[in-house]
C-alpha positions as CSV (number, residue, x, y, z in Angstrom):
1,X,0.0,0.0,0.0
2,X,2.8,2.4,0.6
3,X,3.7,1.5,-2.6
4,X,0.9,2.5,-4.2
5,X,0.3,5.9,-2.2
6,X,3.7,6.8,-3.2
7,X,2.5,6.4,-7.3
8,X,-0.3,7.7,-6.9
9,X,0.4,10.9,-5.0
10,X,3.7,11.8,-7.0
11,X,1.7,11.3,-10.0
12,X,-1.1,13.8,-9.0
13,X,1.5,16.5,-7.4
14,X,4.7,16.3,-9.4
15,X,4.5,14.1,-12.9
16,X,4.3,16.2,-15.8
17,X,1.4,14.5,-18.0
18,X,1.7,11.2,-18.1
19,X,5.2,10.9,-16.8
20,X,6.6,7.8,-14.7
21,X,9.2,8.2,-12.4
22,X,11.7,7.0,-14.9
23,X,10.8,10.2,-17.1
24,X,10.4,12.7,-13.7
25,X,13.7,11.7,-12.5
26,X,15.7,11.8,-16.0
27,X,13.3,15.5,-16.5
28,X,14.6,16.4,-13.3
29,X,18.1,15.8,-14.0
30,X,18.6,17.1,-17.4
31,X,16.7,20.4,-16.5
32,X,19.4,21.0,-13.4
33,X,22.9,19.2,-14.3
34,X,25.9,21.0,-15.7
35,X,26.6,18.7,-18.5
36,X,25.5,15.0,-19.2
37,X,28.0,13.0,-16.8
38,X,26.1,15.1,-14.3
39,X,22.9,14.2,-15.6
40,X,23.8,10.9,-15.3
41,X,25.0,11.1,-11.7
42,X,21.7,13.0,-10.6
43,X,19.7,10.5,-11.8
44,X,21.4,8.2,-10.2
45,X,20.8,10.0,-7.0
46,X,16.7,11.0,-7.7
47,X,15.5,7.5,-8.9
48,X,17.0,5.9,-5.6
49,X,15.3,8.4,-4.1
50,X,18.8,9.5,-2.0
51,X,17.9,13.4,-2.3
52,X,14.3,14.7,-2.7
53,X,13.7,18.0,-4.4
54,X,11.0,19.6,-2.6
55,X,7.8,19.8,-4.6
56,X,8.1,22.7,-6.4
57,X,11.1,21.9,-7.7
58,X,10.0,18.4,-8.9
59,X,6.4,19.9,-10.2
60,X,9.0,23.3,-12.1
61,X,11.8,21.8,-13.3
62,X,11.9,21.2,-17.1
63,X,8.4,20.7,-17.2
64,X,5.4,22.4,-19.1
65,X,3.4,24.4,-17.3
66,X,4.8,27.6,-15.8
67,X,5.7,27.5,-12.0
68,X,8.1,28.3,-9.6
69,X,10.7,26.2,-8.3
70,X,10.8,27.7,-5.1
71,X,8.8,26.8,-2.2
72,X,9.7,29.7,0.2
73,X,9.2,33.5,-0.2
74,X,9.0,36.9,2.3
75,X,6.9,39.3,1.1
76,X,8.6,42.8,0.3
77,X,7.9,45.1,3.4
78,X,4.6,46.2,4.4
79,X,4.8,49.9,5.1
80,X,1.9,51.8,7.2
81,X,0.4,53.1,4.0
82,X,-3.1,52.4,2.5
83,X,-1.1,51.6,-1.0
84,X,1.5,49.8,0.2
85,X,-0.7,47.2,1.7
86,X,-2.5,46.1,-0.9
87,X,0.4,46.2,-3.8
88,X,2.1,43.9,-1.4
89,X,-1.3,41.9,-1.0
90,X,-1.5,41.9,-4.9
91,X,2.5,40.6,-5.4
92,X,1.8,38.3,-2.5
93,X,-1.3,37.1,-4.8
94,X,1.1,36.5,-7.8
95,X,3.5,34.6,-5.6
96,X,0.9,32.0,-4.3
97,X,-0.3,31.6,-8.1
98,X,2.4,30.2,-9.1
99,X,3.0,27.7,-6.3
100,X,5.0,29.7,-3.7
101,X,4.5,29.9,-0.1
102,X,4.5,33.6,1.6
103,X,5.6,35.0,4.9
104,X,4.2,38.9,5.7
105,X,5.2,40.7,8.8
106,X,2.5,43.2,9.7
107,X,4.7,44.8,12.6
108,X,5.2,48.0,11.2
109,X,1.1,48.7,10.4
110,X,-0.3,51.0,13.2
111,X,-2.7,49.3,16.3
112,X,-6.1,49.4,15.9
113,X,-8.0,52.9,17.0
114,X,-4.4,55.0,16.4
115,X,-5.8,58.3,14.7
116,X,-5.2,58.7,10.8
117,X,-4.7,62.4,10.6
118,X,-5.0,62.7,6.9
119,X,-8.2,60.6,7.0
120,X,-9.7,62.0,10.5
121,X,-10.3,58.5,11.4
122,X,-9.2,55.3,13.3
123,X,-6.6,52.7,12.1
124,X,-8.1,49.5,11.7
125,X,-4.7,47.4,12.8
126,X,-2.8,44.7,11.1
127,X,-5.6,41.9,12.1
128,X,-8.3,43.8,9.9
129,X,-5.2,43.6,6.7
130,X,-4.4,40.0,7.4
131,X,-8.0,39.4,7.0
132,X,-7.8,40.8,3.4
133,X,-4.8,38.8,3.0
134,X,-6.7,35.8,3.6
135,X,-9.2,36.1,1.5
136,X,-7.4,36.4,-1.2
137,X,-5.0,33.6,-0.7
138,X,-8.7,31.5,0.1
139,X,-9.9,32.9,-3.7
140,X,-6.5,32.8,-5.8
141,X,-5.7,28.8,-7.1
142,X,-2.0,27.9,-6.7
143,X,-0.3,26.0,-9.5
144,X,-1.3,22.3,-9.5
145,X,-4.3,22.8,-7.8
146,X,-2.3,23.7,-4.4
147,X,-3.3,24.9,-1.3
148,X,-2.2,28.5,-0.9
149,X,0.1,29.2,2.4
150,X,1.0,32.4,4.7
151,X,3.0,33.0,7.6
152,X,2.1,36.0,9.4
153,X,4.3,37.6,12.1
154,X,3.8,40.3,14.5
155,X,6.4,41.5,16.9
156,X,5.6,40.9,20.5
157,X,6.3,44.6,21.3
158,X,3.4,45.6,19.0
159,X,0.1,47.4,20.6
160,X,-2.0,44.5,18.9
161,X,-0.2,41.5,20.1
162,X,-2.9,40.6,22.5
163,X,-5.7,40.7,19.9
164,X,-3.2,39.0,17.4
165,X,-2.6,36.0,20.2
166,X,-5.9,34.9,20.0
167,X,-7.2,36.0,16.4
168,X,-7.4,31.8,15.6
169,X,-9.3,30.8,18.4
170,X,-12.2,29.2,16.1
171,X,-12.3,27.0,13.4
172,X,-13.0,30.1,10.4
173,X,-10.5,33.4,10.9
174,X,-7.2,33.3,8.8
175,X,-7.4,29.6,8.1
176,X,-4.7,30.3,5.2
177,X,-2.5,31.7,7.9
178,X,-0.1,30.2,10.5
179,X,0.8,32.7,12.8
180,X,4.2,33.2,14.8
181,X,4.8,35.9,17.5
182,X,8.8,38.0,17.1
183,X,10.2,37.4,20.0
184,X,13.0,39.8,21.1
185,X,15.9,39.1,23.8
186,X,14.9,42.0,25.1
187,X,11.3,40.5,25.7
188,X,12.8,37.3,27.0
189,X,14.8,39.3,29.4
190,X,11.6,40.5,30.6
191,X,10.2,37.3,31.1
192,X,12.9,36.0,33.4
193,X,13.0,39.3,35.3
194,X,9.3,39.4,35.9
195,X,9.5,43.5,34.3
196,X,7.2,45.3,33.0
197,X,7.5,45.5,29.4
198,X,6.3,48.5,26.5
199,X,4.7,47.4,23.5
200,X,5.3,50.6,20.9
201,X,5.0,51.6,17.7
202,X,6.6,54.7,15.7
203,X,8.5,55.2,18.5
204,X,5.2,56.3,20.5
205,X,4.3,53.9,24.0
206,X,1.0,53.0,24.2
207,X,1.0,51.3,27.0
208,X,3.7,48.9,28.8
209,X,2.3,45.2,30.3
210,X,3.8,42.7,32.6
211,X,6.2,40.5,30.1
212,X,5.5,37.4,32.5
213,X,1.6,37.7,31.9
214,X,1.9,38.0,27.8
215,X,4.3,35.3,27.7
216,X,1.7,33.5,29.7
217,X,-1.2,34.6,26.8
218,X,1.0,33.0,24.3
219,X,1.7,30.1,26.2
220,X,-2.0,29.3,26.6
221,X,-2.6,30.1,23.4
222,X,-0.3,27.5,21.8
223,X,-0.9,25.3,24.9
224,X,-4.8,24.9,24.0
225,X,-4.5,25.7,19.9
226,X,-1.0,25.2,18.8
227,X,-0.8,28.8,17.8
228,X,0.4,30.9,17.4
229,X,4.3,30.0,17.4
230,X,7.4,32.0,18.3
231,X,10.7,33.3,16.4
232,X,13.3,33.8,18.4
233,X,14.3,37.3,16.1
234,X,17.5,37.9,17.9
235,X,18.5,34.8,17.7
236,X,18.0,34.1,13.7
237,X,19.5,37.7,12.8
238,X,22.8,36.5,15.2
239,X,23.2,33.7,13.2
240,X,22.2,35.3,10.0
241,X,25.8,34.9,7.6
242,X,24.0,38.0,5.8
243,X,23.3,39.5,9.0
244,X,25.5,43.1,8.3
245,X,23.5,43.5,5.5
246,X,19.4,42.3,5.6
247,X,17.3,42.1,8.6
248,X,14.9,38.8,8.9
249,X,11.3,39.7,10.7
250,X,9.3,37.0,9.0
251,X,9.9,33.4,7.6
252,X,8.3,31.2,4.9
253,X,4.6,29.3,5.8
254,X,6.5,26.3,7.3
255,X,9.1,28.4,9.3
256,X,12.4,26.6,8.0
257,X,13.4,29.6,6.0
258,X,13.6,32.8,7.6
259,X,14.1,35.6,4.6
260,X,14.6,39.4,4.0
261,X,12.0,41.2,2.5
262,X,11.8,39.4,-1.1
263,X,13.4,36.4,-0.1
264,X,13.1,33.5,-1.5
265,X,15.0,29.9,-1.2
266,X,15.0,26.4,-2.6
267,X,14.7,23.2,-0.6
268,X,15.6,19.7,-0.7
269,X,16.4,16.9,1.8
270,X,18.8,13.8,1.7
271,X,16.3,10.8,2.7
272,X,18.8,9.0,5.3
273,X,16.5,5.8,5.1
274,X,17.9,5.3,1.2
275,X,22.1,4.9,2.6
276,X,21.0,2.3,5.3
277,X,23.0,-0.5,4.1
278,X,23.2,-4.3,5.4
279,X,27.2,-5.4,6.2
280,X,27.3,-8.6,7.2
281,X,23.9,-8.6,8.5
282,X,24.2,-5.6,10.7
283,X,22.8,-2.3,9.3
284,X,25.1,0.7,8.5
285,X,25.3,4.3,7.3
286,X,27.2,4.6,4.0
287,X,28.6,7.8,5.0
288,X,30.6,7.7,1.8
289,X,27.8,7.6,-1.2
290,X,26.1,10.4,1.8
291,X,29.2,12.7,1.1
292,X,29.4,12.3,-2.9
293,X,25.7,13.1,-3.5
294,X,26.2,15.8,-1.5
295,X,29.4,17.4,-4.1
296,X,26.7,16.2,-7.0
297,X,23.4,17.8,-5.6
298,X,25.1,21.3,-4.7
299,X,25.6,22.3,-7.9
300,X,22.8,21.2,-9.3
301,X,20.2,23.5,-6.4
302,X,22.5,26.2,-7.5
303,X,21.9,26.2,-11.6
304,X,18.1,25.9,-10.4
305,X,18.3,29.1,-8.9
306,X,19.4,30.7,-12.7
307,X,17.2,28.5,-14.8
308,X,13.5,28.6,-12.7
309,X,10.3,30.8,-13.0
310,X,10.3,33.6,-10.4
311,X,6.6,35.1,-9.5
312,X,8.2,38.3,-9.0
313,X,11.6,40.7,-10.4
314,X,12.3,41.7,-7.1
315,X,12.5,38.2,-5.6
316,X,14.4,36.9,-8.8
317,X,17.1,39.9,-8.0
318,X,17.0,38.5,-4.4
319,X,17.4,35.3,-5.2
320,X,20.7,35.9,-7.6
321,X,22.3,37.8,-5.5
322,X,22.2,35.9,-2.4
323,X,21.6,32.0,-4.1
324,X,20.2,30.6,-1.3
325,X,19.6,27.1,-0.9
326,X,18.0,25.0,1.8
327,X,19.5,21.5,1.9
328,X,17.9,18.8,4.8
329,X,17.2,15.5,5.5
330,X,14.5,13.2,6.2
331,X,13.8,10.0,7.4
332,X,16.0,10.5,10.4
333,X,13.7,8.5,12.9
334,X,13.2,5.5,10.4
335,X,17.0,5.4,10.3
336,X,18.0,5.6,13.5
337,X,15.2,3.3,14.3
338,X,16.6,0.5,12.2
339,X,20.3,1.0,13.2
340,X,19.1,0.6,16.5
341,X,19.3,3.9,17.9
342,X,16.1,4.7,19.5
343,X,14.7,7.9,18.5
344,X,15.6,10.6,21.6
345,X,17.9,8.1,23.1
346,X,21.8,9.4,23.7
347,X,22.8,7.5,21.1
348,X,20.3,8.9,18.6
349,X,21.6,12.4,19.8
350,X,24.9,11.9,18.8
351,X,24.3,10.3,15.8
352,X,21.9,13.2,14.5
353,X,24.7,15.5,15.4
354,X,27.5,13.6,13.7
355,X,25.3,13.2,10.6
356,X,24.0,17.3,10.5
357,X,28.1,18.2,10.7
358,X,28.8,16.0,7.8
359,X,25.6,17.3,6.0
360,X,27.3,20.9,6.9
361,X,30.9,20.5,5.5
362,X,30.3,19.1,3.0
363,X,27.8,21.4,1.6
364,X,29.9,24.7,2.3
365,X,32.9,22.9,0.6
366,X,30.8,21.9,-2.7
367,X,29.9,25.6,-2.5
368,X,33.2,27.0,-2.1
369,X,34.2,24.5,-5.0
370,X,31.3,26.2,-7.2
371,X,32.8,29.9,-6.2
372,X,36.3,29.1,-7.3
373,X,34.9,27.4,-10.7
374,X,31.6,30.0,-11.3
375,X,32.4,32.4,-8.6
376,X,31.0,33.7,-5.5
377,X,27.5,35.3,-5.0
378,X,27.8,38.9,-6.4
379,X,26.9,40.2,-2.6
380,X,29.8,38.1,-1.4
381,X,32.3,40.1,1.1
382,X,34.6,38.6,2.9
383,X,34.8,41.9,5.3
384,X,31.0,41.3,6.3
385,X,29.9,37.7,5.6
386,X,29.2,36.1,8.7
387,X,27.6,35.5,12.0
388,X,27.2,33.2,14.6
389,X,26.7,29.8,12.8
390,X,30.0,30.4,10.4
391,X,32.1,30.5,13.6
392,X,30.6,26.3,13.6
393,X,32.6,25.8,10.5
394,X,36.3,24.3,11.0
395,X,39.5,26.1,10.0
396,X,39.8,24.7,6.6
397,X,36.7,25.8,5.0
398,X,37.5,29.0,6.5
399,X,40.3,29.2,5.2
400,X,39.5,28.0,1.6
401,X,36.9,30.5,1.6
402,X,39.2,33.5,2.3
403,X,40.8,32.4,-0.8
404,X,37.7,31.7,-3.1
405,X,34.6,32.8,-1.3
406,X,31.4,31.0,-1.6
407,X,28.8,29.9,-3.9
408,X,25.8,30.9,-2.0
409,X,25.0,32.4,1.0
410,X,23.2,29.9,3.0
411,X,22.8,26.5,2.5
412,X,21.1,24.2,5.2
413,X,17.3,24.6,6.4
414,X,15.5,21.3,7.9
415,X,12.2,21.3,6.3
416,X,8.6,18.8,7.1
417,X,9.1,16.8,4.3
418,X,5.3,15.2,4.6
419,X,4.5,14.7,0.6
420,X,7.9,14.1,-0.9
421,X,8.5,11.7,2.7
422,X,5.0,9.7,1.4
423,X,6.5,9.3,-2.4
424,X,9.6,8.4,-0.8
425,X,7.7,5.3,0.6
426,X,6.5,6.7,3.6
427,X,9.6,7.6,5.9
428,X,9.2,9.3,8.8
429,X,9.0,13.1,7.9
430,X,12.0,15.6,8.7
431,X,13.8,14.9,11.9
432,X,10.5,14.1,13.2
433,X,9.5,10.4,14.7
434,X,6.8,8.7,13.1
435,X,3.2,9.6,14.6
436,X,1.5,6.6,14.3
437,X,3.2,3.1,12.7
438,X,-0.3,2.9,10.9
439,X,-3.0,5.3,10.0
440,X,-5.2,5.8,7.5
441,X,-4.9,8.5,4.9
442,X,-7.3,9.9,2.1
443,X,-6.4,11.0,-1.2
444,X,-8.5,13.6,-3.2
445,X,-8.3,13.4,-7.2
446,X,-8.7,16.4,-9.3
447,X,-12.1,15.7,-10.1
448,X,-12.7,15.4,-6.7
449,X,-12.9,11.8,-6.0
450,X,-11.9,10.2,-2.3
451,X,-9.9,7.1,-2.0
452,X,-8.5,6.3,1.7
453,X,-5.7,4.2,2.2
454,X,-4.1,2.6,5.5
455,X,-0.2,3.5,5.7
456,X,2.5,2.0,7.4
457,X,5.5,3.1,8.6
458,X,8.3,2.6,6.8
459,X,11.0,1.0,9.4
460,X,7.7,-0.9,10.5
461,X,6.7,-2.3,7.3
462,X,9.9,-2.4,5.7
463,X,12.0,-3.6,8.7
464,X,9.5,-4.7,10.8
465,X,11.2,-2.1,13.8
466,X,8.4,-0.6,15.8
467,X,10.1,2.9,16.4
468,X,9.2,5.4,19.3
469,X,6.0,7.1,18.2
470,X,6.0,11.4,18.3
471,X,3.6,10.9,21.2
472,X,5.2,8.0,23.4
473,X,8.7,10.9,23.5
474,X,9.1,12.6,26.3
475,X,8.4,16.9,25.5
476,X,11.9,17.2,26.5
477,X,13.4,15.0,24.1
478,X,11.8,16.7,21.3
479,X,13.1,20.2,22.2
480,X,16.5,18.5,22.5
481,X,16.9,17.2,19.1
482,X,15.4,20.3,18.2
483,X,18.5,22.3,19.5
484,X,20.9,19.7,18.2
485,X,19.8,20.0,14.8
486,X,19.6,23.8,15.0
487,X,23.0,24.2,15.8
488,X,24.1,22.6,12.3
489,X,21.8,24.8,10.0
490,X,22.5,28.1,8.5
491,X,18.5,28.7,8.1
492,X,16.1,27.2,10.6
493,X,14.6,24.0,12.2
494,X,10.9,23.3,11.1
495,X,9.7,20.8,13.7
496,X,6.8,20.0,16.0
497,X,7.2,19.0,19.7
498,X,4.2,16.4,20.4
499,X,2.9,17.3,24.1
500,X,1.5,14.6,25.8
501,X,-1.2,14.8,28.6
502,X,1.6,14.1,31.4
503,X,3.2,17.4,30.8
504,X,2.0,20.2,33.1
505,X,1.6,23.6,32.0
506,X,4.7,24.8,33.5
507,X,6.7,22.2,32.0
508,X,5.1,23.1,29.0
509,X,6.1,26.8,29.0
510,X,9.7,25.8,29.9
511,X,10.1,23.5,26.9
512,X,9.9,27.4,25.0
513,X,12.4,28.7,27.2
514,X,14.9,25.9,26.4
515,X,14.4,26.3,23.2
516,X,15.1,29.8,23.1
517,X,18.6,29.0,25.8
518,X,19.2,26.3,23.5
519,X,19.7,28.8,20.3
520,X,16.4,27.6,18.5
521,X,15.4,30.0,15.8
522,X,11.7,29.0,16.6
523,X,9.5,26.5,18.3
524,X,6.2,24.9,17.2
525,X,4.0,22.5,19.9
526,X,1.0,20.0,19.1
527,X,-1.0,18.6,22.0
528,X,-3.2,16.5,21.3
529,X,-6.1,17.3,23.8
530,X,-6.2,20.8,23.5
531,X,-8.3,22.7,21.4
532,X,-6.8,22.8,17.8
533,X,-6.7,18.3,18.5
534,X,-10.5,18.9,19.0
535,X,-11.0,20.6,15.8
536,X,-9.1,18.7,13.8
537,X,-10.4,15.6,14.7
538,X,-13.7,16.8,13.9
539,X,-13.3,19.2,10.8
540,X,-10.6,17.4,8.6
541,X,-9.2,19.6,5.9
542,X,-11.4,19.2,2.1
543,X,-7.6,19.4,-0.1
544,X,-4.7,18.0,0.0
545,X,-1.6,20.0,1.4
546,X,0.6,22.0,-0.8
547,X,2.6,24.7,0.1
548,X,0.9,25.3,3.6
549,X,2.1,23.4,7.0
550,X,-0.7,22.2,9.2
551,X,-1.1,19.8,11.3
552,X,-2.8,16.8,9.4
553,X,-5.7,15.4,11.4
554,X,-4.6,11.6,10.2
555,X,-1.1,12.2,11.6
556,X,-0.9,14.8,14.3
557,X,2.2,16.5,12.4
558,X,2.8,19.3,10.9
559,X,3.4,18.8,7.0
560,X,4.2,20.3,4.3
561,X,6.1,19.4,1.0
């Protein structure tokens, strides 16, 4: 059955025509390689299904219809101005058309009741906006019959945060958002000190709250309706390697990518699962064939970069500039599963982190390789490049990059790989653990049609290895692999930490705080009996998932392609 899902769904989301996976993989390779040995070699690499393009790449690349290859964007910045709202709103429109995902930060749009002295009337605040923003992603189609997606942030200092905290408490307003809070240090200082703290705008107080009570509100909030979640601001522009020169406030719908205004950034994750090999009848890691698809797939993201669709010239100029990349993996649980590590286990800590800093070198070499054969990315400077995460990097790619700079500016995000995870065979999804070992999932065709299908885990089925389920790990455990892996990204960390009902509330809010102490760019929680389990146990989404990440009702996890 797994099988069959995986035809089926890469079929309906990413063959062009009538396509098999023979013709999608050799499409996919011709349309990205440098020359034909490379073709070759990337073939090699898709049909095994060792790397997965994300979706938009596999639906773009080489094929007929016009889309996008990217999956992430940030919208350009919304300024406090009647015109500036909606041409944003209409280029946000254009984006999601053509299959891209958009973040918006509404931060810098005056509260609600502020006077508008030209109109002698009251602002209606960012939550009146974000409404407008929704209907229109609700009305406009993305490419292939996608879900649209938007992330929209507000800073935690803003007059509205309050209102904005609880804006998705029901099942109907901003459905076609997820919502994060921008947490500063200075909040989080706050917090610990149990201060008062003054949410502004324009440089005008309009009023100053106790930091402990709305860190409480958004606590409950996500504690009861998994939302809204938090960026740790400070903490992304820090590690930022462009932070001298662009300022992050908002990330893409799934919160792996955090961008500058017209951002925009290509994913794609190595499926661990695929180098499990049997020596002797023990299971391995071929860390070797891990390390060589790496030097093959680098340059291949980066010629996608000069050769895809953009919805936009502003994000295109972005995009060139800067050639970001987002390289992952997935099926981490599955593997660590079947090598006998179990998932959260010490073992399984230090294997994650042994595999992320391979993941890392060797990417920032094959990119420092592609600057001293192509050059580096025109806003490359050796003076300025830099922040917190290149100090990770050992001495030698340091060194070789004095000498030749770099390819592109960031290349590592960890993504919720829950479509190209499922056409992979059904491997556990990101660095997440498997939810269930068996659920039921149901496909709808373009005409509309539903066919369910029961799904088993991969290491279950495959291997017959019953792994640790999301919702048998301990809270704790799932913050800490958070932190590991966030300390061997460039980007960001999508990942949800399952809550179970033996956590108290307090534990709950501290799992945030170690996060945040741990150097997480973000943090996402599901529990299961709160509110948003209620809702989605009773009103299960009507169409597939696309470019959004929600949290499917069949799997309790956040997914996305």
């Amino acid at each position: 059955m797994r099988e069959k899902l995986a035809e089926i769904t890469d079929q309906l989301k990413y063959r062009d025509g009538d396509e098999t996976k023979w013709d999608k993989c050799w499409r996919l390779a011709r349309s990205t390689a440098d020359n034909e040995e490379h073709a070759n070699q990337l073939f090699d690499i898709f049909y095994a299904d060792r790397f997965l393009q994300a979706g938009r790449i596999q639906a773009a690349m080489g094929a007929t219809k016009e889309v996008t290859a990217f999956n992430c964007f940030v919208s350009p910045v919304i300024e406090d101005d009647f015109d500036s709202i909606f041409e944003v709103l209409k280029k946000g429109g254009q984006t999601l058309r053509l299959g891209g995902g958009d973040g918006f930060d509404f931060s810098n749009l005056r509260p609600s009741g502020s006077h508008i002295v030209s109109l002698d009337t009251t602002a209606s605040g960012p939550l009146s906006f974000m409404d407008c923003y929704d209907a229109m992603c609700a009305t406009v189609v993305s490419a292939g019959h996608r879900r649209g997606a938007m992330m929209g942030v507000l800073r935690v200092d803003h007059p509205d945060i309050e209102q904005f905290i609880t804006a998705k408490h029901n099942e109907n307003r901003l459905r076609n958002f997820n919502v994060s809070v921008g947490i500063t240090d200075d909040f989080m200082r706050a917090v610990e000190a149990d201060d008062m703290f003054e949410l502004v705008h324009g440089g005008k107080v309009y009023r100053k709250v106790n930091a402990r009570a709305l860190w409480d509100k958004i606590m409950r909030s996500t504690w009861d309706w998994a939302e809204p979640g938090v960026l740790f601001l400070d903490t992304i522009n820090r590690k930022n390697n462009l932070h001298a020169i662009e300022k992050i406030s908002a990330t893409n719908p799934c919160g792996e990518q955090p961008l500058p205004p017209n951002g925009a950034c290509l994913l794609g994750s190595f499926n661990l699962v695929a180098y499990l090999v049997d020596r002797d009848g023990k299971m391995g890691f071929d860390i070797y064939q891990f390390l060589m698809d790496i030097e093959q797939v680098v340059p291949s993201m980066d010629n996608i970069i000069d050769r895809t669709t953009y919805p936009l010239p502003e994000q295109r100029r972005e995009a060139l500039s800067k050639r970001r990349m987002g390289l992952g993996v997935t099926g981490v649980a599955n593997a660590m599963e079947i090598l006998g590590m179990p998932y959260g286990s010490d073992e399984s800590k230090r294997w994650l982190k042994w595999v992320l800093i391979n993941l890392r070198n060797a990417a920032y070499s094959a990119s420092i390789d592609l600057a001293r054969r192509k050059g580096a990315f025109p806003l490359y400077d050796e003076i300025t490049y830099g922040g917190e995460f290149l100090k990770t990097l050992p001495d030698y790619l340091l060194e070789e990059m004095k000498q030749y700079g770099i390819r592109n500016s960031h290349l590592l995000s960890i993504a919720p790989t829950g479509t190209i995870s499922l056409v992979a065979g059904n491997v556990s999804s990101g660095i997440e653990p498997p939810f269930s070992l068996e659920y039921d999932r149901t496909v709808i065709f373009e005409e509309g049609r539903k066919e369910t299908y029961r799904l088993k885990d991969y290491a279950y089925d495959v291997h017959g290895v019953a792994g640790v389920t999301a919702d048998e790990l301990d809270a704790q455990q799932h913050v800490e692999m958070l932190n590991i892996a966030s300390r061997y990204v460039d980007s960001s960390v999508s990942k949800t930490c399952n809550v179970g009902d033996n956590t108290t509330f307090e534990e709950f809010k501290d799992l945030y705080m170690q996060a945040y102490k741990g150097g997480a760019s973000g943090c996402t929680t599901f529990r299961a009996a709160g509110m948003r389990g209620g809702v989605l146990t009773k009103v299960k989404p009507e169409v597939d998932e696309g470019a959004a990440c929600f949290i499917n009702p069949e799997t309790g996890q956040k997914e996305c392609e």
